[in-house]
ZAPANU-369786 format. One record per residue (C-alpha): residue number from 1; residue in three letters; x, y, z. Coordinates in nm, 3 decimals. Layout:
N
+-----+---------+---------+---------+---------+
! num ! residuo !       X !       Y !       Z !
+-----+---------+---------+---------+---------+
! NUM !     ALA !       X !       Y !       Z !
...
+-----+---------+---------+---------+---------+
This chain:
285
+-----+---------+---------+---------+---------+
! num ! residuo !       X !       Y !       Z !
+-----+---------+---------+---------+---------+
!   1 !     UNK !  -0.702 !  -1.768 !   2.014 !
!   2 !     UNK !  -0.516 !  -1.587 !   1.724 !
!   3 !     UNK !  -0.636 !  -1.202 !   1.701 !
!   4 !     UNK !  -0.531 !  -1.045 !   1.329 !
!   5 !     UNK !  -0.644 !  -0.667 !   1.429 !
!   6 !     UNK !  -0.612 !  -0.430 !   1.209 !
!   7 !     UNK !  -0.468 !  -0.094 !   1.307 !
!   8 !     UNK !  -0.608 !   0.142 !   1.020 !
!   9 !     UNK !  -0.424 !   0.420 !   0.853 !
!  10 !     UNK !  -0.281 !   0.713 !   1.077 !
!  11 !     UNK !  -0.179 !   0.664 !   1.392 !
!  12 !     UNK !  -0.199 !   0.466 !   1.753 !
!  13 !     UNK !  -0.594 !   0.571 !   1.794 !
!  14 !     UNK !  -0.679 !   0.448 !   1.455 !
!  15 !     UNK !  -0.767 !   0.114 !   1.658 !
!  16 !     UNK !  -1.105 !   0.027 !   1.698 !
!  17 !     UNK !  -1.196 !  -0.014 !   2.039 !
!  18 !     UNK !  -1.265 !  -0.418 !   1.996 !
!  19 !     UNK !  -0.914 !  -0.391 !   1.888 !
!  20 !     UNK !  -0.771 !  -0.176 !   2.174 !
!  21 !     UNK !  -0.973 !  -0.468 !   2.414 !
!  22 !     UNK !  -0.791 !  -0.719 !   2.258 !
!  23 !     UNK !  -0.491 !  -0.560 !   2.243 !
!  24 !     UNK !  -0.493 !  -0.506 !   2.678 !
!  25 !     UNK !  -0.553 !  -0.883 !   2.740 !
!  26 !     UNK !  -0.379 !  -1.035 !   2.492 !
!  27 !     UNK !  -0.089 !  -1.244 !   2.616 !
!  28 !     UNK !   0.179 !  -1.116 !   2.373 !
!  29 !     UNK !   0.101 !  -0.846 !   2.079 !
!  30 !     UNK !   0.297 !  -0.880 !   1.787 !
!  31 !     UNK !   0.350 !  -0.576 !   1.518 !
!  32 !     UNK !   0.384 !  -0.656 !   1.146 !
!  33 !     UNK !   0.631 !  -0.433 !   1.057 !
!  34 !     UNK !   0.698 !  -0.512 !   0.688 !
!  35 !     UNK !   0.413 !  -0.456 !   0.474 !
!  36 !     UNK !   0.326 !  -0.116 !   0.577 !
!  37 !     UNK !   0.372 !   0.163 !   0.830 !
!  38 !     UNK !   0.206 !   0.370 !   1.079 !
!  39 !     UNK !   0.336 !   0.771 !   1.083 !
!  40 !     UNK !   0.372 !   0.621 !   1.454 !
!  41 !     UNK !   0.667 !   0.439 !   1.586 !
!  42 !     UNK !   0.665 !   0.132 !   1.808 !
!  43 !     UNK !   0.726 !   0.353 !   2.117 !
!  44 !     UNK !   0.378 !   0.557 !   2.043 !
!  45 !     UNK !   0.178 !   0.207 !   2.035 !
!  46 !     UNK !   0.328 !   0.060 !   2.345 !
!  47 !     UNK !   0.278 !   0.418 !   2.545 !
!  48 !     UNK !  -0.109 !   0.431 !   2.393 !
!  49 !     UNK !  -0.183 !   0.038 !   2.479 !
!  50 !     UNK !   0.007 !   0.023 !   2.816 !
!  51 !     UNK !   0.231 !  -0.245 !   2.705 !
!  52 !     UNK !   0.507 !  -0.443 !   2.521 !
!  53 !     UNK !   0.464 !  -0.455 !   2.196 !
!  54 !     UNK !   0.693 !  -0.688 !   1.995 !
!  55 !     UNK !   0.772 !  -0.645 !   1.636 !
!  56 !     UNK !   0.747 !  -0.922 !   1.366 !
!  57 !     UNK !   0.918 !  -0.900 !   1.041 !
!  58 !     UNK !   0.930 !  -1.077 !   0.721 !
!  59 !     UNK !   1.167 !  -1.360 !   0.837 !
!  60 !     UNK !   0.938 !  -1.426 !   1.141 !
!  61 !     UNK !   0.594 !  -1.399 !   0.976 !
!  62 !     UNK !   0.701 !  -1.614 !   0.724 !
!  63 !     UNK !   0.996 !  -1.853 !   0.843 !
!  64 !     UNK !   0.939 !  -1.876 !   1.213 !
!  65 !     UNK !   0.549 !  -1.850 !   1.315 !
!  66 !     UNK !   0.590 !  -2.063 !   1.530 !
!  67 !     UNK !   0.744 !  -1.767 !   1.783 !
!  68 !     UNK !   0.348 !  -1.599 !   1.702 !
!  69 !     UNK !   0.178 !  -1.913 !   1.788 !
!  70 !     UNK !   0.294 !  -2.012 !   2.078 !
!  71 !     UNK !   0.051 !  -2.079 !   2.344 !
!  72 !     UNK !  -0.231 !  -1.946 !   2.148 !
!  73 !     UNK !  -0.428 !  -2.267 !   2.217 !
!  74 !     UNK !  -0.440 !  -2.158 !   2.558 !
!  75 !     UNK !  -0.410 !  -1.777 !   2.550 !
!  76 !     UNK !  -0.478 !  -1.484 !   2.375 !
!  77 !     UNK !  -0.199 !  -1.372 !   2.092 !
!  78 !     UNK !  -0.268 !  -1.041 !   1.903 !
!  79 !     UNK !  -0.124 !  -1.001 !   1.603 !
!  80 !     UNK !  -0.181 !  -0.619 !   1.460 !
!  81 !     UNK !  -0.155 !  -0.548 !   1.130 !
!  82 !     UNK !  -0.135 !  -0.177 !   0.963 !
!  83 !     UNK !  -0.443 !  -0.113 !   0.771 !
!  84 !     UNK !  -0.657 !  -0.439 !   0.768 !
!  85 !     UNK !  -0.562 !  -0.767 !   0.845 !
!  86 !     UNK !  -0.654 !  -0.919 !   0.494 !
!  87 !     UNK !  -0.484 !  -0.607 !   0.264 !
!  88 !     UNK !  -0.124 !  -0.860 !   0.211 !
!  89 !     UNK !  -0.168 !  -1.219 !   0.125 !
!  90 !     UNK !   0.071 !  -1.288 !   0.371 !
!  91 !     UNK !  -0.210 !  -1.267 !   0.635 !
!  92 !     UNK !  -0.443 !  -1.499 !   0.429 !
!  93 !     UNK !  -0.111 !  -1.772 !   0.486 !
!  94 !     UNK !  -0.077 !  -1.732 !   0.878 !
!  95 !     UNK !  -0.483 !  -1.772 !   0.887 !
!  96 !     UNK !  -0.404 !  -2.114 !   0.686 !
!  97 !     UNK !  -0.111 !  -2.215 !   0.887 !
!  98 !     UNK !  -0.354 !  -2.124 !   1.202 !
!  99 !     UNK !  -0.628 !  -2.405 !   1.107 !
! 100 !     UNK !  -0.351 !  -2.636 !   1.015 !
! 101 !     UNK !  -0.248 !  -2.658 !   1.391 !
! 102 !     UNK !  -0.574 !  -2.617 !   1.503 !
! 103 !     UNK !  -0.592 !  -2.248 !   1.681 !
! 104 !     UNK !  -0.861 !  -2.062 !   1.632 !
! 105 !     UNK !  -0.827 !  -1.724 !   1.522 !
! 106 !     UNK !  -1.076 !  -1.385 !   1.471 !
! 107 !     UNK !  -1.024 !  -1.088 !   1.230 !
! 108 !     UNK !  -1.058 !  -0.727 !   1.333 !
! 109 !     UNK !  -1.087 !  -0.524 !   1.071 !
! 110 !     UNK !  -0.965 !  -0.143 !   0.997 !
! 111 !     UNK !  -0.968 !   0.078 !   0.718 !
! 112 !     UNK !  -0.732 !   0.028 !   0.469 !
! 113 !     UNK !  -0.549 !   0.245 !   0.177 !
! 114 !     UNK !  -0.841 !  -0.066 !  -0.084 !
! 115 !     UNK !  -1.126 !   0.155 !   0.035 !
! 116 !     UNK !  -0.950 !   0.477 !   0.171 !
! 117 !     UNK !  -0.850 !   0.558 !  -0.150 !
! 118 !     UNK !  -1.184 !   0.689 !  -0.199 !
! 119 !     UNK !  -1.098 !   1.019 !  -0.065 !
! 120 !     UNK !  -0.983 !   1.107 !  -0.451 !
! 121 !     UNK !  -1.310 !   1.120 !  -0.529 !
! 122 !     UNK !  -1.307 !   0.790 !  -0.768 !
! 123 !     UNK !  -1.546 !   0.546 !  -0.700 !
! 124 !     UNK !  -1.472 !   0.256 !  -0.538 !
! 125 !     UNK !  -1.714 !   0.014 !  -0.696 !
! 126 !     UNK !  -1.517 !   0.123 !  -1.068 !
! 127 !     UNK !  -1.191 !  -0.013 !  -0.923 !
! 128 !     UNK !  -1.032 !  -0.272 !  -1.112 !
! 129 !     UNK !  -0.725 !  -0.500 !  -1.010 !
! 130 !     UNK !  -0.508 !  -0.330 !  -0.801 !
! 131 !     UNK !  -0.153 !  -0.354 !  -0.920 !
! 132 !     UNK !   0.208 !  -0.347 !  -0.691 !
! 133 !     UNK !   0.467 !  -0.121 !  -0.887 !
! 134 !     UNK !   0.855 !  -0.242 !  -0.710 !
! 135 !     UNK !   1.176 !  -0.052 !  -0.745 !
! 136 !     UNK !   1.435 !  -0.114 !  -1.010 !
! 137 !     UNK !   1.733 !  -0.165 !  -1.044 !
! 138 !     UNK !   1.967 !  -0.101 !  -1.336 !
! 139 !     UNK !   1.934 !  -0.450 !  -1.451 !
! 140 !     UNK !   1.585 !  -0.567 !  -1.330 !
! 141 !     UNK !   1.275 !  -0.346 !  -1.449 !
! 142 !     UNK !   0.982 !  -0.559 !  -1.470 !
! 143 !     UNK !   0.664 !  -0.387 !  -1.628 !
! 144 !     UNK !   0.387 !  -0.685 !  -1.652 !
! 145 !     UNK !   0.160 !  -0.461 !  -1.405 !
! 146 !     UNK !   0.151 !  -0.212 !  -1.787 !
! 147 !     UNK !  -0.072 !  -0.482 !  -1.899 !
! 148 !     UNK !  -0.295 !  -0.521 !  -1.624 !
! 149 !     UNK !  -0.388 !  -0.118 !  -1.615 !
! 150 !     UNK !  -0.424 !  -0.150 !  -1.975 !
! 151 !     UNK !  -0.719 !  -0.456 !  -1.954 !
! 152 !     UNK !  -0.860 !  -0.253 !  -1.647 !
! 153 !     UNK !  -0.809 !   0.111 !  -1.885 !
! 154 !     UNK !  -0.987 !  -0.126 !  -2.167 !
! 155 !     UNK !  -1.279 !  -0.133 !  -1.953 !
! 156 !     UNK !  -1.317 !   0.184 !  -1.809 !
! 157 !     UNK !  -1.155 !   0.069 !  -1.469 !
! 158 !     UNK !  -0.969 !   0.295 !  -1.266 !
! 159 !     UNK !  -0.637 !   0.085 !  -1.138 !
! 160 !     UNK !  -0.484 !   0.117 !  -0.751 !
! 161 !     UNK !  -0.124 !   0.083 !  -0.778 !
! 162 !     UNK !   0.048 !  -0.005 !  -0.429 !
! 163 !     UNK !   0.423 !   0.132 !  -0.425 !
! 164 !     UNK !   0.671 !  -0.066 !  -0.327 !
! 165 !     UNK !   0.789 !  -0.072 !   0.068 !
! 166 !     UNK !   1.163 !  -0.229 !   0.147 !
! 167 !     UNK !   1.221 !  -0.288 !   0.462 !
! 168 !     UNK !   1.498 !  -0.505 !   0.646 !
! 169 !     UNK !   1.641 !  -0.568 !   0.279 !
! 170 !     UNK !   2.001 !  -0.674 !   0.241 !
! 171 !     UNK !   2.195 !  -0.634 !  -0.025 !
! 172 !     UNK !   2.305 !  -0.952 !  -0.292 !
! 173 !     UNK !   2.681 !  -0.867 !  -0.126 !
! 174 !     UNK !   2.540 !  -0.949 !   0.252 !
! 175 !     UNK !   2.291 !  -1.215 !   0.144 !
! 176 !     UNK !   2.537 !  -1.411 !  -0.056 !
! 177 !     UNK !   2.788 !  -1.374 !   0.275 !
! 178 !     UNK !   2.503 !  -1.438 !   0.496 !
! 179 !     UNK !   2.551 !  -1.077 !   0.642 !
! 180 !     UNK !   2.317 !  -1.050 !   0.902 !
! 181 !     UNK !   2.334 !  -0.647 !   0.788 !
! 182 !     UNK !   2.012 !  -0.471 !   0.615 !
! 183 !     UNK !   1.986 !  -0.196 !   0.393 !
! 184 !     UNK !   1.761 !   0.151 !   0.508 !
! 185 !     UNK !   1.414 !   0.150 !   0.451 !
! 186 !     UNK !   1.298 !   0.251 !   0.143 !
! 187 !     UNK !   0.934 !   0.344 !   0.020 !
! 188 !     UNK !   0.862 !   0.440 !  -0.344 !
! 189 !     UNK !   0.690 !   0.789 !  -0.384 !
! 190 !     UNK !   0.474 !   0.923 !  -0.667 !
! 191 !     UNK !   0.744 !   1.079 !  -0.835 !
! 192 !     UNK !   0.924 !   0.787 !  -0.854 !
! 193 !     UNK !   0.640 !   0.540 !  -0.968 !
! 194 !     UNK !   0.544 !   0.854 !  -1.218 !
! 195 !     UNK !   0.893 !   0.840 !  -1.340 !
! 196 !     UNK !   0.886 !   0.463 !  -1.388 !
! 197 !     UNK !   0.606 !   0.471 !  -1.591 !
! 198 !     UNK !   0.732 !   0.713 !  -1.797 !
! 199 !     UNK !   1.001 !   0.482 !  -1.880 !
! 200 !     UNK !   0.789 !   0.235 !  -1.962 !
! 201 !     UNK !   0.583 !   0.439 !  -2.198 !
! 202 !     UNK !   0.923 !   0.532 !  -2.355 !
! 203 !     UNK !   1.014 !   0.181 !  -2.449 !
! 204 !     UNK !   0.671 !   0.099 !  -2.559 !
! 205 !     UNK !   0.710 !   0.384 !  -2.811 !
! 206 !     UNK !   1.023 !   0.282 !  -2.925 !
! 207 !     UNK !   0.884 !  -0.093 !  -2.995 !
! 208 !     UNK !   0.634 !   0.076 !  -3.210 !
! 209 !     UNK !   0.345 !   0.012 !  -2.990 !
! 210 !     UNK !   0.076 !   0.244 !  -3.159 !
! 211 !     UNK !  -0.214 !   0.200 !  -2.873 !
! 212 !     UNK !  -0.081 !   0.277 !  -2.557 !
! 213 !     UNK !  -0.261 !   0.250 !  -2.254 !
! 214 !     UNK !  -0.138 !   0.554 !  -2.122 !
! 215 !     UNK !   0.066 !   0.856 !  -2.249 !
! 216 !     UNK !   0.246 !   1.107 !  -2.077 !
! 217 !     UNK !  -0.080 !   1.361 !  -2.025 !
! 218 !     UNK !  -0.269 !   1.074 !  -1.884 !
! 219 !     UNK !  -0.438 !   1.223 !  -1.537 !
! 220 !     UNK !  -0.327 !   1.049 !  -1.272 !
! 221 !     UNK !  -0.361 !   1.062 !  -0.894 !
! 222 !     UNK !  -0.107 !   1.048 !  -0.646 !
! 223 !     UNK !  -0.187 !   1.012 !  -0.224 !
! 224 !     UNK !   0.030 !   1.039 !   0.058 !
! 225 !     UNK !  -0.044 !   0.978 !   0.446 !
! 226 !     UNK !  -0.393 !   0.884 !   0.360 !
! 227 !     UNK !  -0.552 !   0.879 !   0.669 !
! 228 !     UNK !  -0.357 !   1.113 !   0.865 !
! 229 !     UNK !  -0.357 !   1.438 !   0.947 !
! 230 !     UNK !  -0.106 !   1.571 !   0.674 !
! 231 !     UNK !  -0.283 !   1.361 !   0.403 !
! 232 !     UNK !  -0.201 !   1.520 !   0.057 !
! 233 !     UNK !  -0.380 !   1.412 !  -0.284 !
! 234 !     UNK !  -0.285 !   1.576 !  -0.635 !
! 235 !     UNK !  -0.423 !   1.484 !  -0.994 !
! 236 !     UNK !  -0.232 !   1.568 !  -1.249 !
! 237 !     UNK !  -0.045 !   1.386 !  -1.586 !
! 238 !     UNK !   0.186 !   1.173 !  -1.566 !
! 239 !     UNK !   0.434 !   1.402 !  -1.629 !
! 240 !     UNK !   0.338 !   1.652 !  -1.385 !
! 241 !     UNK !   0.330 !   1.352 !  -1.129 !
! 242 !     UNK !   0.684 !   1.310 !  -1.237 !
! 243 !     UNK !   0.803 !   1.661 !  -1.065 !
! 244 !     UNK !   0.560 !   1.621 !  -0.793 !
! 245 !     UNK !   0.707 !   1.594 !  -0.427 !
! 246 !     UNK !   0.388 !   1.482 !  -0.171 !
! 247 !     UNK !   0.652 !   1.465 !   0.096 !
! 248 !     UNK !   0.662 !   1.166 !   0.327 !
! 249 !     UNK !   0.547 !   0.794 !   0.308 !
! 250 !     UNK !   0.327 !   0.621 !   0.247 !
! 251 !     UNK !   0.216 !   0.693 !  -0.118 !
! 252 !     UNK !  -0.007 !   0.551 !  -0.376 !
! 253 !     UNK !  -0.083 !   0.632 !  -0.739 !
! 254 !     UNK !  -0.440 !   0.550 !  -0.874 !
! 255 !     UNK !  -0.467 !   0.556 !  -1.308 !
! 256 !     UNK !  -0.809 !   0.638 !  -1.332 !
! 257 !     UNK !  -1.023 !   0.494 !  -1.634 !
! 258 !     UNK !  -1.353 !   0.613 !  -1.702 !
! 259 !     UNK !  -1.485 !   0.892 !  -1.521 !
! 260 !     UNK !  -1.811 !   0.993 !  -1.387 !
! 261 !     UNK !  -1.870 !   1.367 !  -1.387 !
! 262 !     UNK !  -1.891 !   1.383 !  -1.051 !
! 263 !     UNK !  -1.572 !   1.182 !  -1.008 !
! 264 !     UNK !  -1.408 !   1.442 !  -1.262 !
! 265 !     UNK !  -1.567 !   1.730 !  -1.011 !
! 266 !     UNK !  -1.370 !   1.633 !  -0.691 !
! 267 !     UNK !  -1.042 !   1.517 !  -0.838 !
! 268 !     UNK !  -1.034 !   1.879 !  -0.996 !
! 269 !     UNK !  -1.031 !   1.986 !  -0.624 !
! 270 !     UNK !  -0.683 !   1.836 !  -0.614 !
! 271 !     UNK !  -0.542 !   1.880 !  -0.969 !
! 272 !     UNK !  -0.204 !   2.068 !  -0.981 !
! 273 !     UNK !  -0.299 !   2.265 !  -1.274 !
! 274 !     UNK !  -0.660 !   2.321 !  -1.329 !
! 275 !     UNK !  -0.649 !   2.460 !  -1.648 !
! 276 !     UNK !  -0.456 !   2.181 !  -1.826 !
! 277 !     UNK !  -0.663 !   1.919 !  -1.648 !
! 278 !     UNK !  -0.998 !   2.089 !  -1.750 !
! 279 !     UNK !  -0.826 !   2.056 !  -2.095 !
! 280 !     UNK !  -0.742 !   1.705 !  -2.100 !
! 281 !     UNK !  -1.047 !   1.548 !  -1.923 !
! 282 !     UNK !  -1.250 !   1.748 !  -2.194 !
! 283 !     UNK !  -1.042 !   1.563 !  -2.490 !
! 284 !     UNK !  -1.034 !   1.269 !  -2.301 !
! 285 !     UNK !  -1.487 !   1.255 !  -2.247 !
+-----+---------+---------+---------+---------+
């Protein structure tokens, strides 16, 4: 049997305890340890589960499963997964690869940042799609995820916008070598998603674009560490996003669309400048 458990959002006792069960009997445990992070290392999940804990990365997941399902006809594999199992569509393509050969497999499921992000005070049901926003470089900046906030913005829809995670990355110098050698992790904060989309409302201006979807004083939220004990949330423009610092990873940024008074009433709780975001939301209704 194939276990996909997910591990939530903070730390090692975010596991539910069908999870934790699994976890103690499982044969081998495997740790995803590319599309997201726990604030807690590897060492802090072994110590809390009483075991090995053995950590899978992109090149594994995705070019040698056959490491994760070894045996699992016979025994029980756990493979955890930060968040919930089904939050990366890599997940979705192990499950597949799973019935292919026949295993059986369960899901344990965790909160994840797709309904944590809640805690702004947006609701979730006025979510639209969510959008991934990657780092650039100074000769790659795509921007097609501009046009999908601007259909949700179109209808009201507030937009999730996951920030981009490198880990285990090599450089074009190593991978055209075939350098074994990987890069530091890297994981996109608000200010630096804020900044990007500043840029991209730049060049839309410059192209003459009259109706933009959003502007430099569009409100915007920004989250860090949701889920842990040194979460931080702060609404504020883009702009003001821009010179934001909300610490640590991991962060999100949320565009909101519509808003519901009482939606408007808790994100004020977080804004950075009340007065100016009284002022805007006003112009904005």
């Amino acid at each position: 049997m194939l276990y996909l458990v997910g591990l939530g959002l903070g730390d090692a006792k975010d596991i539910t305890v069908k999870g934790l069960e699994v976890v103690r009997r499982a044969k081998r445990v495997f740790l995803e340890a590319y599309t997201s992070i726990l604030t807690c290392g590897k060492d802090a999940l072994e110590e809390f589960y009483g075991r090995e804990v053995i950590l899978a990365d992109r090149d594994m997941v995705e070019q040698q499963a056959d490491a994760i399902f070894e045996d699992a006809k016979e025994e029980e594999i756990a493979f955890l997964v930060v968040g919930d199992p089904f939050g990366a569509t890599t997940h979705s393509d192990l499950v597949l690869r799973a019935i292919d050969l026949n295993i059986p497999y369960k899901v344990i499921h965790n909160a994840s940042i797709m309904n944590a992000v809640g805690c702004c005070g947006l609701q979730l049901y006025n979510f639209g799609e969510t959008v991934s926003v990657v780092f650039w470089t100074d000769d790659w900046k795509p921007d097609s995820y501009y046009d999908k906030i601007a259909a949700n913005r179109e209808k009201g829809w507030h937009t999730l916008c996951l920030l981009d995670i490198k880990v285990k990355e090599q450089s074009i110098e190593n991978l055209m070598k075939g350098r074994k050698i990987y890069e530091p992790p890297r994981y996109m904060s608000v200010k630096q998603a804020a900044e990007q989309f500043l840029e991209i409302v730049q060049n839309k201006k410059e192209q003459g674009v009259e109706e933009l979807a959003i502007q430099e004083d569009t409100i915007c939220v920004g989250l860090a560490r949701v889920g842990t004990d040194t979460q931080q949330i702060a609404a504020g423009t883009l702009a003001q996003l821009a010179q934001a610092d909300l610490g640590g990873p991991l962060h999100s940024l949320v565009i909101p669309g519509h808003m519901h008074p009482l939606e408007i009433d808790m994100l004020r709780h977080f804004a950075l400048d009340r007065t100016s975001f009284d002022q805007i939301v006003k112009v904005e209704e």
